[in-house]
C-alpha positions, -999 to +999 in steps of 0.1 A: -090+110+164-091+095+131-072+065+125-040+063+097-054+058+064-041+032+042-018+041+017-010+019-015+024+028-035+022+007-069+025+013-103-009+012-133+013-016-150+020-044-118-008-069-116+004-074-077-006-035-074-039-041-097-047-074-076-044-053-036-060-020-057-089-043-067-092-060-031-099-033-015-117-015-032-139-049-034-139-045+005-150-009+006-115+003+021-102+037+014-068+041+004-049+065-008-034+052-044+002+065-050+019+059-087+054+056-078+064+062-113+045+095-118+047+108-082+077+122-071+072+122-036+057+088-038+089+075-050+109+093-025+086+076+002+096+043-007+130+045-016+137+059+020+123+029+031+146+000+013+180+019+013+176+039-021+158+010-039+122+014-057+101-018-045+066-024-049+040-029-040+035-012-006+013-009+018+014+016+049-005+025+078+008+053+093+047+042+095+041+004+097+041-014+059+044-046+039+058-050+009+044-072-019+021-086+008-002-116-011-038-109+000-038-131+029-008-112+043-027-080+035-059-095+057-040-100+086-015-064+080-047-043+078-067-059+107-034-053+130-043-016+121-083-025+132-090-024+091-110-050+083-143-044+063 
């Protein structure tokens, strides 16, 4: 069984979204990239989980997530998960 896949919910604009897009992807992680401003669904997502308000960056693993993590927080979140590349 595959593990959960990371998920990122940002915006193109945020630098805090650019800076965890860019870590990653430096660190050969996949993650799925969700633009809470153009997707919907995305928005939906995260406003279910801080009581109706829009708050970004997020990170989730499955139904675990951080918001706004600095990369060090975002080390330690993703090798909880057994993510670390």
């Amino acid at each position: 069984m595959d593990s959960p896949k990371v998920q990122l919910y940002g915006t193109d604009w945020c630098p805090k979204s650019a800076a965890l897009r860019n870590f990653m992807q430096s660190r050969w992680i996949e993650f799925d990239d969700f633009n809470v401003e153009t997707d919907l669904n995305a928005d939906a997502r995260i406003r279910a989980l801080y009581d109706g308000e829009l708050k970004f960056p997020t990170v989730m693993v499955g139904t675990d997530f951080i918001k706004n993590p600095k990369v060090p927080e975002l080390i330690d979140f993703l090798k909880k998960h057994n993510i670390d590349h």
